[in-house]
C-alpha positions as CSV (number, residue, x, y, z in Angstrom):
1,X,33.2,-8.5,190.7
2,X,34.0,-9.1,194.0
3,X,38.4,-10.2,193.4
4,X,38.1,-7.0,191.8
5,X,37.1,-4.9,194.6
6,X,38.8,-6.7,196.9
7,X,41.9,-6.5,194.4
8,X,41.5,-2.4,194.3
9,X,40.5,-1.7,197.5
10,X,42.8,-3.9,200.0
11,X,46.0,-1.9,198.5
12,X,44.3,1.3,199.7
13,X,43.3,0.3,202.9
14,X,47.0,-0.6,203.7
15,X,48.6,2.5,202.3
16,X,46.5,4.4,204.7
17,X,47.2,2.1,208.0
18,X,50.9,2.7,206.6
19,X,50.7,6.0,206.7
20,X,49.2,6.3,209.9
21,X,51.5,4.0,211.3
22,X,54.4,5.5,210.0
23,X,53.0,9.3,211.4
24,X,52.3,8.0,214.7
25,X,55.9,6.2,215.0
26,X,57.7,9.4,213.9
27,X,55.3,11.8,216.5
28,X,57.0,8.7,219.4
29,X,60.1,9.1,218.2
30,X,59.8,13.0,218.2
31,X,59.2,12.8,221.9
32,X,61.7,10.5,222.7
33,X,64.0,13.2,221.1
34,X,62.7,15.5,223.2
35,X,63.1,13.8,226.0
36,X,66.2,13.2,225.9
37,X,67.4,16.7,224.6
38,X,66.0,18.0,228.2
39,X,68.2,15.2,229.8
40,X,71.6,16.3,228.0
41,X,70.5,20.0,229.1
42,X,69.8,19.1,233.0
43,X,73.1,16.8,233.0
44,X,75.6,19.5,231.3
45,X,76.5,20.9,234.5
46,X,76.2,18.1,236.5
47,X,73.4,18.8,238.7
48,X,70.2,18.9,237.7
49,X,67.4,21.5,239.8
50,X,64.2,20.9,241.2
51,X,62.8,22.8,237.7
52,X,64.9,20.5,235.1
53,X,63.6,17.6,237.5
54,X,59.8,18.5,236.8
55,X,60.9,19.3,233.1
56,X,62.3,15.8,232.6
57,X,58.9,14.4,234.4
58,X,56.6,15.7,232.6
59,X,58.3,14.6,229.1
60,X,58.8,11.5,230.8
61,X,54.9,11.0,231.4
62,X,54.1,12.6,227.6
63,X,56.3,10.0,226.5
64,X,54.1,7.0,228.1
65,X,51.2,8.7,228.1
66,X,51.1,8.6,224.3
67,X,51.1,4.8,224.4
């Protein structure tokens, strides 16, 4: 009774850490790519202003902060 509860069950529970796991890698990599699309935009003109700084900061934190 109990191999075949255990045998049932333990798939399930995996495919639903999997999926989480795989969700909460893709949201990280989403704001990685943010991150560093607001990085090519402050460095295309080769200066990068005091409102493109705090841009860049706060993705920077967002990035870590998700940790």
């Amino acid at each position: 009774m109990i191999d075949t509860l255990l045998t049932y069950t333990s798939p399930i529970i995996g495919g639903v850490v999997g999926i989480y796991s795989y969700y909460a890698f893709k949201r990280r990599l989403h704001m990685v790519r943010q991150f560093i699309d607001t990085l090519d935009d402050a460095l295309y003109d080769d200066r990068i202003s005091e409102d493109e700084f705090r841009s860049l900061w706060s993705r920077f934190k967002a990035m870590f902060s998700s940790i």
